[in-house]
MARPA-714564 format. One record per residue (C-alpha): residue number from 1; z, y negated, x. Coordinates in pm, whole numbers. Each point is the difference from the previous one (the first is absolute). Example, Ala and Ser with C-alpha at 12.3 -4.5 7.8 and 13.67 -1.06 7.14 Angstrom:
REM residues 2
<site 1; <780; 450; 1230>>
<site 2; <-66; -344; 137>>
***
This chain:
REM residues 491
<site 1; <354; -936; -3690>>
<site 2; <-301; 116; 184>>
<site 3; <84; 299; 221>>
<site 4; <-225; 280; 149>>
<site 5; <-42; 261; 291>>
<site 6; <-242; 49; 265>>
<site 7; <-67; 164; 320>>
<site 8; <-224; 9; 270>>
<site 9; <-18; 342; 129>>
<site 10; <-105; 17; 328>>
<site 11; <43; -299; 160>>
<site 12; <-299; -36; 231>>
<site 13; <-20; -128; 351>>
<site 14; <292; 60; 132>>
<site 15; <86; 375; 160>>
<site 16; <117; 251; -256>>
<site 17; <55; 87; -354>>
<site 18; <185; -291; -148>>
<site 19; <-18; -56; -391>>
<site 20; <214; -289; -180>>
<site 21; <119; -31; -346>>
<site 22; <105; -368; -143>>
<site 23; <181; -126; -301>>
<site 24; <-201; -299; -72>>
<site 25; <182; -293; -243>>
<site 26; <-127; -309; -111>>
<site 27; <-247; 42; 274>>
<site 28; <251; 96; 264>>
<site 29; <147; 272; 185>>
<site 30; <349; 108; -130>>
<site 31; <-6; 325; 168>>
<site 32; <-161; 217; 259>>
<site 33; <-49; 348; 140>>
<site 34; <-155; 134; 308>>
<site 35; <-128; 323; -1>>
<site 36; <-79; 206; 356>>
<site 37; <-239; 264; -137>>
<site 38; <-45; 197; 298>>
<site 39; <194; 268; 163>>
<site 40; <-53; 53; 386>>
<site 41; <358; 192; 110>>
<site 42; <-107; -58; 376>>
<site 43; <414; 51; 34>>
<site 44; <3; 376; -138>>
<site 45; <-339; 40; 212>>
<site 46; <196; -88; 332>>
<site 47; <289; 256; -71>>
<site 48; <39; 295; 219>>
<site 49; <-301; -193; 276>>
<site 50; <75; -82; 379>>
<site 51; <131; -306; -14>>
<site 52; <-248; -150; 221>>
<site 53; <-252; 33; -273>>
<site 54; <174; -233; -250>>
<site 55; <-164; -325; 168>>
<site 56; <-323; 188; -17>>
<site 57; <53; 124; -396>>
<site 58; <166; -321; -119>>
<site 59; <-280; -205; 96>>
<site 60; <-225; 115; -210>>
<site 61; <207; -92; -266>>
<site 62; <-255; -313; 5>>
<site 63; <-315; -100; 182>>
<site 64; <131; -388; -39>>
<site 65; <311; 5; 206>>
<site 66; <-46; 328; 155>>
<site 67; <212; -138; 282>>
<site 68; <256; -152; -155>>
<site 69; <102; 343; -96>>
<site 70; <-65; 137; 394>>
<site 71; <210; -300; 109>>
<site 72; <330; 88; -259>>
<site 73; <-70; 427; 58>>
<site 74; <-11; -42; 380>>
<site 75; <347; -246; -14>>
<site 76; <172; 279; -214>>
<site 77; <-71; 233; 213>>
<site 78; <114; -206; 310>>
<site 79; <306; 30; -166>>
<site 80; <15; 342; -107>>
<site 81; <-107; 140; 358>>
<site 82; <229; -288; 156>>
<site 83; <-274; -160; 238>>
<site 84; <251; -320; 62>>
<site 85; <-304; -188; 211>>
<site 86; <-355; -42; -82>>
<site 87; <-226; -106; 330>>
<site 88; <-40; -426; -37>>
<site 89; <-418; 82; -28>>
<site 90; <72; 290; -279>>
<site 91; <217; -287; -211>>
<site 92; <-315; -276; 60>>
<site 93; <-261; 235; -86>>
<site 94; <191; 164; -311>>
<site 95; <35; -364; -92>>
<site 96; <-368; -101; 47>>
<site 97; <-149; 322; -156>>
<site 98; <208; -126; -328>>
<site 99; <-54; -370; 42>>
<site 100; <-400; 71; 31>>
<site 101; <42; 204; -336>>
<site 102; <215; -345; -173>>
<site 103; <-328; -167; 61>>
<site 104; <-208; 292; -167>>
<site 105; <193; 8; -291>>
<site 106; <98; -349; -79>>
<site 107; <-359; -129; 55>>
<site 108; <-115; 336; -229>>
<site 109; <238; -125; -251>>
<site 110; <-92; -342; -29>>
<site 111; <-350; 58; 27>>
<site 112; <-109; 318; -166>>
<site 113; <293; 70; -221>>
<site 114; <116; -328; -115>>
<site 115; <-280; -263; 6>>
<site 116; <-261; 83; -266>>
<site 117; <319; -103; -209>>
<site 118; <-82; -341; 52>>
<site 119; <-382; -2; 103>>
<site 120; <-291; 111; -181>>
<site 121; <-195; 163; 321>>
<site 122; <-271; 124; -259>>
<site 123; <-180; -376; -16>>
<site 124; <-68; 43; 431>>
<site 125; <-23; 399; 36>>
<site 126; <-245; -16; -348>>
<site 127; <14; 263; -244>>
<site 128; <127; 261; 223>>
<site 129; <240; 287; -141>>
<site 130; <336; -17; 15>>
<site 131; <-27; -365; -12>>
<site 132; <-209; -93; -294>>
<site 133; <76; -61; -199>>
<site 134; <298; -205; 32>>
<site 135; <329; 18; -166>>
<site 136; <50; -350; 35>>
<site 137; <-30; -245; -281>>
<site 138; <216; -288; 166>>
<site 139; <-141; -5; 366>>
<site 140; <143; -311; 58>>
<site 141; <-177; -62; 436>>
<site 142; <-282; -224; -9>>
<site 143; <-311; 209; 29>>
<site 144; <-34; -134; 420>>
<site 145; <377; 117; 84>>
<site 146; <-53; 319; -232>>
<site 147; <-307; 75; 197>>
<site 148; <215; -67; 328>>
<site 149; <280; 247; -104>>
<site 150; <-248; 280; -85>>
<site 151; <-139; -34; 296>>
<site 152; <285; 19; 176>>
<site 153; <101; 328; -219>>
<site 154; <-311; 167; 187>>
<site 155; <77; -172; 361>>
<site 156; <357; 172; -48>>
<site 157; <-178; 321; -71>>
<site 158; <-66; 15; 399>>
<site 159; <299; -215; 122>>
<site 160; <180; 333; -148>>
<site 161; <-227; 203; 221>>
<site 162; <128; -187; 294>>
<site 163; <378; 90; -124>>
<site 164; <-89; 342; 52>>
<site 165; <-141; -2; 327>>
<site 166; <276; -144; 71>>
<site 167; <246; 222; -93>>
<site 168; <-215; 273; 162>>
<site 169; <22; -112; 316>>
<site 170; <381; 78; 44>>
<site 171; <5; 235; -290>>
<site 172; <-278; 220; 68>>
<site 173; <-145; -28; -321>>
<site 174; <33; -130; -362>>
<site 175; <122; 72; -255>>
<site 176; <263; 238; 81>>
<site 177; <58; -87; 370>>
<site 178; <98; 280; 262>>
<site 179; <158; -235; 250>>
<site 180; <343; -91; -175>>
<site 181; <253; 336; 87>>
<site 182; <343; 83; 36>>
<site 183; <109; -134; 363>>
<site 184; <-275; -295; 13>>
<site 185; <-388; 29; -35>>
<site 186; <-268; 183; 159>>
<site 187; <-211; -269; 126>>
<site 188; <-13; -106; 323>>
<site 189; <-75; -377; 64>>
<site 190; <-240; -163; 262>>
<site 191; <-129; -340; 88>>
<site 192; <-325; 96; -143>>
<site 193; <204; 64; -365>>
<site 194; <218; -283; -12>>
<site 195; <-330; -184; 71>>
<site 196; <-192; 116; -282>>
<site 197; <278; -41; -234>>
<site 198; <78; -348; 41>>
<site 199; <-396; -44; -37>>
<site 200; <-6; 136; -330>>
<site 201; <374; -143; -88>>
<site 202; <-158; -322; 59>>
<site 203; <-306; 39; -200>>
<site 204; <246; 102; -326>>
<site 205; <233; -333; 93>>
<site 206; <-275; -220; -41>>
<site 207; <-81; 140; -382>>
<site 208; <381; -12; -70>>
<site 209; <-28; -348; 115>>
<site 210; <-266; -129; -132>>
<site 211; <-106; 175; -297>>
<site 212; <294; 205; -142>>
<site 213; <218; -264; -29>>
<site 214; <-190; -284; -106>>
<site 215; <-129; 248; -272>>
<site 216; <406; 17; -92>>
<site 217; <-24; -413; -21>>
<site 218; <-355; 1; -211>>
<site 219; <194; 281; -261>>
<site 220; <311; -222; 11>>
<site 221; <-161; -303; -122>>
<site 222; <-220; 174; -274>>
<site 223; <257; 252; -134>>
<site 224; <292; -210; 72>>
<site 225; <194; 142; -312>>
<site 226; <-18; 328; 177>>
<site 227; <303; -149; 223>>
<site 228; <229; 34; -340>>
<site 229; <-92; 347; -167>>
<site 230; <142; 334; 139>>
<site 231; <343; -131; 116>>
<site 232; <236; 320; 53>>
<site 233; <345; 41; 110>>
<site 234; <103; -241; 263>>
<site 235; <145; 283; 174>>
<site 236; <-246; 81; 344>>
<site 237; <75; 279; 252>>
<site 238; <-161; 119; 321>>
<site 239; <47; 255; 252>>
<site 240; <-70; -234; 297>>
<site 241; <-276; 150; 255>>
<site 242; <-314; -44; 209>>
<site 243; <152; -45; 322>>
<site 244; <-218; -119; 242>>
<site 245; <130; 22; 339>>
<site 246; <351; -136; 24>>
<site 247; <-58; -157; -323>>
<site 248; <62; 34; -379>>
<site 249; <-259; -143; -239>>
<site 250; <146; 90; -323>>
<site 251; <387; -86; -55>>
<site 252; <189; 259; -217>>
<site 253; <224; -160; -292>>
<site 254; <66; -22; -354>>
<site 255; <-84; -336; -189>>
<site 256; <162; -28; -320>>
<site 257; <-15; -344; -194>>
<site 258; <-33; -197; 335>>
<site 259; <300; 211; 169>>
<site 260; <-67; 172; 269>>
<site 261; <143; 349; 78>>
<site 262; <-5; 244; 331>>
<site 263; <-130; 327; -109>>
<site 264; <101; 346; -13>>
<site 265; <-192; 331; -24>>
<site 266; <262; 151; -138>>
<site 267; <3; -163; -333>>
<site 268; <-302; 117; -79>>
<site 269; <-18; 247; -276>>
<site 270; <-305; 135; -256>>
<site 271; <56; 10; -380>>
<site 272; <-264; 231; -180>>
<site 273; <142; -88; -357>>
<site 274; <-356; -80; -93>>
<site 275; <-228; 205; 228>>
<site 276; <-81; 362; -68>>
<site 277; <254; 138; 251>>
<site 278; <299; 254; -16>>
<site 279; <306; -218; 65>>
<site 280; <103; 94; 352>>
<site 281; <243; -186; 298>>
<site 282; <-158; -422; -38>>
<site 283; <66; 36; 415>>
<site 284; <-325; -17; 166>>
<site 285; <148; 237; 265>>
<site 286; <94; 263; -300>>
<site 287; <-246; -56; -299>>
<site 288; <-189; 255; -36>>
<site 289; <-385; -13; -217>>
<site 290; <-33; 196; -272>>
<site 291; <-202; -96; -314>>
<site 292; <81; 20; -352>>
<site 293; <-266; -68; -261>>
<site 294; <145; 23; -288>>
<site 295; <281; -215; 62>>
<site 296; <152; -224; -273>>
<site 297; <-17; -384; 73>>
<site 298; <-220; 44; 283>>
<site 299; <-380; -190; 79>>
<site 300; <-53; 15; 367>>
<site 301; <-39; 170; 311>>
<site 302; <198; -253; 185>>
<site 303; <339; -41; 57>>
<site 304; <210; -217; -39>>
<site 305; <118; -149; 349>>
<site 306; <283; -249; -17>>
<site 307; <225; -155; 247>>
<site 308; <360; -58; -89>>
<site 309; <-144; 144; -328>>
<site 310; <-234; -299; -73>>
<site 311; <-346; -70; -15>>
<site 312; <-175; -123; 318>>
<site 313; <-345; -147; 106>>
<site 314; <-119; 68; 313>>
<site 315; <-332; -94; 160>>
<site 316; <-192; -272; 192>>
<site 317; <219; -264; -234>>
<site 318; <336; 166; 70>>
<site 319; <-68; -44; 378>>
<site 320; <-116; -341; 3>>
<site 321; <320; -126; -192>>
<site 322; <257; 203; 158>>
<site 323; <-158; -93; 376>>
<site 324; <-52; -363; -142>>
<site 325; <400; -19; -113>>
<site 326; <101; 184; 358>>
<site 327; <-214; -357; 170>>
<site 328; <-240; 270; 149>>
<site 329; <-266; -13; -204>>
<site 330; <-314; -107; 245>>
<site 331; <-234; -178; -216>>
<site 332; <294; -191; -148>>
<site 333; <-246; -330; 81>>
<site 334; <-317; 165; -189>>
<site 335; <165; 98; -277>>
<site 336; <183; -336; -64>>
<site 337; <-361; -137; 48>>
<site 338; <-144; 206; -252>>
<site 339; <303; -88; -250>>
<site 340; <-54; -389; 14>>
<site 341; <-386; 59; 0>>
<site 342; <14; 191; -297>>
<site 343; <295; -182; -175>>
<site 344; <233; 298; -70>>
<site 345; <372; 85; 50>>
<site 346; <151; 244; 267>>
<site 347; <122; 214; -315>>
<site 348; <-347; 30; -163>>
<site 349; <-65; 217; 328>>
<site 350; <127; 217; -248>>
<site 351; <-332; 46; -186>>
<site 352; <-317; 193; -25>>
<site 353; <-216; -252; 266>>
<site 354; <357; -5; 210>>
<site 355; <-45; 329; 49>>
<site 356; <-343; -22; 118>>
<site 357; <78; -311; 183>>
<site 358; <303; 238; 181>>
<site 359; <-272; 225; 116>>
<site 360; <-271; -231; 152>>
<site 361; <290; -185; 199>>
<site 362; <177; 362; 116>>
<site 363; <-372; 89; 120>>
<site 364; <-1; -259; 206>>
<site 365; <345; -4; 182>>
<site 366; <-87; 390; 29>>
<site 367; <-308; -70; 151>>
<site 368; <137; -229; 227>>
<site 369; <308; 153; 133>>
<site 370; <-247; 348; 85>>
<site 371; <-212; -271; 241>>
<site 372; <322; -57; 172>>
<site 373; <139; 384; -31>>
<site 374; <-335; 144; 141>>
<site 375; <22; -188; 321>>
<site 376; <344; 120; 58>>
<site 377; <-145; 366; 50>>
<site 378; <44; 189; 297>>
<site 379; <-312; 234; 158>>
<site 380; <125; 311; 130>>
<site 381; <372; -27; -149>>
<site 382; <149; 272; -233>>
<site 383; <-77; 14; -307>>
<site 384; <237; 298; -149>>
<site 385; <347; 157; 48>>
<site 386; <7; 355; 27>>
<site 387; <214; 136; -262>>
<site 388; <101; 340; -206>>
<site 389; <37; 117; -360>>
<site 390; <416; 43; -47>>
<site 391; <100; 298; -218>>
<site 392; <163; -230; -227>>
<site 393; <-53; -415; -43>>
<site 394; <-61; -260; -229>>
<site 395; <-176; -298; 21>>
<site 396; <-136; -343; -208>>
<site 397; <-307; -223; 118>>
<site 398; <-22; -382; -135>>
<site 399; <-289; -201; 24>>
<site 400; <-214; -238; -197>>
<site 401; <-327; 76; -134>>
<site 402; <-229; -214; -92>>
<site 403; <87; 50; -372>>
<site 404; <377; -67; 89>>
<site 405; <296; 188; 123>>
<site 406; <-86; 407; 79>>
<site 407; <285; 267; 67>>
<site 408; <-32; 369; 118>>
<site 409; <297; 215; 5>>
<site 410; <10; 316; 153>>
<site 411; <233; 329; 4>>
<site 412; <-63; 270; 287>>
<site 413; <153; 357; -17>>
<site 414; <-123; 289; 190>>
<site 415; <-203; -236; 204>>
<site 416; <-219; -40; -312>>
<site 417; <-13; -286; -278>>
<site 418; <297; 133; -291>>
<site 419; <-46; -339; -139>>
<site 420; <-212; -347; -25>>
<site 421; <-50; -303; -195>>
<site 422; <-195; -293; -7>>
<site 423; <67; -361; -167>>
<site 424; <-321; -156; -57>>
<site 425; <-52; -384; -45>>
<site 426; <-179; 24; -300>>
<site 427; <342; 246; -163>>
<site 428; <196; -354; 108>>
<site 429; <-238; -196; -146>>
<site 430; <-154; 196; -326>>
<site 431; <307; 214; -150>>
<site 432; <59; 94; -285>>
<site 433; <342; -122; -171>>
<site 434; <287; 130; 131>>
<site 435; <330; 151; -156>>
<site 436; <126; -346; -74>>
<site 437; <-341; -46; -154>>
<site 438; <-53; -243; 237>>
<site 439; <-367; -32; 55>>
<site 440; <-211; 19; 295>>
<site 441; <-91; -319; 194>>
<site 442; <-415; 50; -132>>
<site 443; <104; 70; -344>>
<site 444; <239; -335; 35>>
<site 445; <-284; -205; 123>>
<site 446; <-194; 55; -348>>
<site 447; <276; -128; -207>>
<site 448; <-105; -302; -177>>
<site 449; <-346; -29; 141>>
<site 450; <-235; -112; -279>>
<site 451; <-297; 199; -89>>
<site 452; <-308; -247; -106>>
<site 453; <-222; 260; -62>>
<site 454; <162; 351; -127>>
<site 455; <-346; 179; 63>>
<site 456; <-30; -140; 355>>
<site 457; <385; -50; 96>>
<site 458; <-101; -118; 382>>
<site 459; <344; -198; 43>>
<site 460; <178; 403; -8>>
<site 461; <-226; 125; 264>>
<site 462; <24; -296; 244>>
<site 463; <348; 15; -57>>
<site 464; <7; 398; 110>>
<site 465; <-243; -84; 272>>
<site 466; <202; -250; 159>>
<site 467; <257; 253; 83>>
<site 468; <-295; 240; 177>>
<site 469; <138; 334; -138>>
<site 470; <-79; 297; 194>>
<site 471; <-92; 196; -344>>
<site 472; <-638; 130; -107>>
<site 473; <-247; -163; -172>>
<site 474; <-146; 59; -281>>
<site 475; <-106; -237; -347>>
<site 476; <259; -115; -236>>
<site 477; <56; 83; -330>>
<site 478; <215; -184; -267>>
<site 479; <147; 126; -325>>
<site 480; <219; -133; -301>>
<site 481; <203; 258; -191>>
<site 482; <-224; 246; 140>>
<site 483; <-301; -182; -146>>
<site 484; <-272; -83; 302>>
<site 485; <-43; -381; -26>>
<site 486; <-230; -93; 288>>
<site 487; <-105; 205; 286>>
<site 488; <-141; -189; 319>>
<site 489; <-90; 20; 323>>
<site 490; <178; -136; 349>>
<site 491; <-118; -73; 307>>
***
């Protein structure tokens, strides 16, 4: 039977140190392991701080989705200091400082992290390090639509640009915004703002519109068998979030085989059978982070969220199909348009391109709802509630990220931090196997894909792609019972 090992070690673009190991059999994936190589332990670094620092500190836990992790920080510590009402402008701006970075990051991801997967940019941009040359052998555009897409690639270069301005304007700056606190924001609105935003909101709507997602159709109808690799569970969680105004964008559930659930924080727990941790409380509120290196069984620095003690994906997808099963998912008529066009099922949604495909439609019912939400500003209203640090409190913040569903949890004692923890999308989404040695939803997604060509095994990095870890870059190397048997270079 032919049988043999590989990994690709680091994965490269995507953010962090992520390394995966497959069993490969008669060409396919029987088993695989994801490996988080890098330690940050922002959660020890925040012990003993003001607590008012932790949306400042936690941000920087990446330059992505900087404000996804302001957003969840700054609603723990509503919580915790027991600020029971935010100003209406403080909850639109919050909102639109995270919405502006959904655009960022999803067009990033599509564009920069994700596309050279399925273009060859090297035959428009010439021979031009880090493109040429190409990994591709099976480019399979016709040389005007790959010439399109590239350029396109380059046009979303400064479309991204825009993203940021964006987010600047309420935000103060980016990455790492100073305008999302405890108590509401720090910027002040005026007519002058709101008008500049919706000017450059507008000019990122029309790329969504017309470019971004009739680059999802061209994909779709080239790499259609991309809509039937990298299936995972059929179990899909999210937080809920991104209210804008009076309004809730994202839904909060749990989606398991077609059944829909109401969720609960409070089932949430973290495993670290496989992750180089000390086994501590699996509460969020209690855990504590301490490393172990040397510890038997173990391949990661992730944990191992689970809810009611299973695997769960979270993400763009998640949200679509849990707001799509709730009846209030907005681009409900797009999306069945872009099924029939491209003659797929609702369940292959489930898929590498369904993933991407999740992404370019949540961009644009983001996009849209923040043209409505800006205009429902106030000038000259509040935009914070005064508040205190209580001797003793406790407090969790749910949101979604970009990525998928983010948590912070947060102990105060002595008016200081004694405790905090933070659930990352990509821990959902790339864990390790648990202590049923159940694996993570990534690792899940590579079983059974087939590998045409061991030395170039695209198919395992589209698959990993399509779930837009939050793990550097760096060039891949492959080896076979510790034998090198290709080394090559990705774009």
């Amino acid at each position: 039977m032919h049988r043999y090992e590989f990994k690709i070690d680091p994965i490269t673009r995507i953010e962090g140190h992520l390394g995966i190991e497959v069993i490969v059999e008669k060409d396919r994936v029987i088993e695989a392991g994801a490996k988080g190589t890098l330690f940050r332990g922002f959660e020890i670094i925040l012990k003993g701080r003001n607590p008012l620092d932790a949306p400042r500190f936690s941000q920087r836990i990446c330059g992505v989705c900087p404000a996804s992790h302001s957003k969840a920080s700054s609603l723990a510590l509503d919580k915790a200091l027991n600020i029971s009402r935010i100003p209406k402008n403080a909850k639109i701006i919050r909102s639109l400082i995270l919405g502006a970075n959904f655009l960022q990051s999803h067009i990033l991801h599509f564009y920069h992290l994700s596309l050279l997967d399925y273009v060859d940019i090297s035959k428009v941009v010439g021979e031009t390090p880090p493109f040429s040359p190409s990994p591709h052998k099976n480019c399979r555009l016709p040389p005007q639509l790959n010439e399109e897409l590239s350029k396109h690639y380059l046009q979303a270069l400064e479309i991204r640009r825009g993203t940021h301005k964006l987010l600047a304007l309420l935000g103060e700056k980016m990455p790492h915004n100073i305008g999302i606190v405890a108590g509401g924001v720090t910027e002040k609105v005026s007519e002058d703002k709101i008008t500049n935003f919706l000017w450059r909101l507008n000019q990122i709507r029309e790329f969504i519109d017309n470019v971004y997602i009739p680059n999802l159709f061209t994909l779709g109808k080239y790499y259609p068998d991309c809509f039937n690799i990298g299936r995972s569970y059929q179990r899909f969680l999210a937080y809920g979030g991104l209210n804008l105004g009076e309004e809730i964008l994202f839904e909060s559930g749990v989606l398991e085989e077609g059944k829909l659930f109401e969720f609960n924080s409070g089932e949430i727990r973290e495993k670290v059978t496989s992750s180089w941790y000390r086994e501590t409380s699996p509460s969020p509120l209690a855990a504590q982070t301490e490393p172990s290196l040397n510890k038997e069984k173990a391949y990661s620095f992730i944990k191992s969220p689970r809810y009611q003690g299973k695997p769960s994906e979270v993400g763009p997808l998640a949200r679509l199909l849990i707001n799509y099963s709730k009846g209030k998912y907005k681009a409900k008529d797009l999306l069945n348009k872009v099924l029939s066009e491209l003659n797929i099922e609702f369940n292959n949604l489930s898929s590498v391109l369904g993933r991407h495909l999740a992404r370019a439609l949540e961009a644009k019912i983001v996009a849209e709802a923040m043209a409505e939400a800006v205009l429902k500003l106030e000038p000259a209203e509040p935009v914070i509630t005064p508040h205190q640090i209580p001797e003793s409190s406790q407090g969790e913040g749910l949101t979604e990220a970009p990525r998928g569903s983010l948590g912070h949890w947060v102990v105060i004692a002595d008016k200081k931090i004694k405790n905090y923890q933070v659930i990352t999308p990509a821990a959902w989404n790339a864990s390790p196997k648990d202590d049923q040695e159940n694996p993570g939803p990534l690792e899940k997604a590579l079983e059974g894909i087939k590998i045409e060509d061991k030395e170039n095994p695209l198919e395992i990095v589209r698959v990993v792609r399509s779930f837009d870890p939050c793990l550097a870059c760096a060039v891949h190397l492959i080896s076979f019972k510790g034998r090198k048997i290709g080394e090559f270079k990705v774009v």
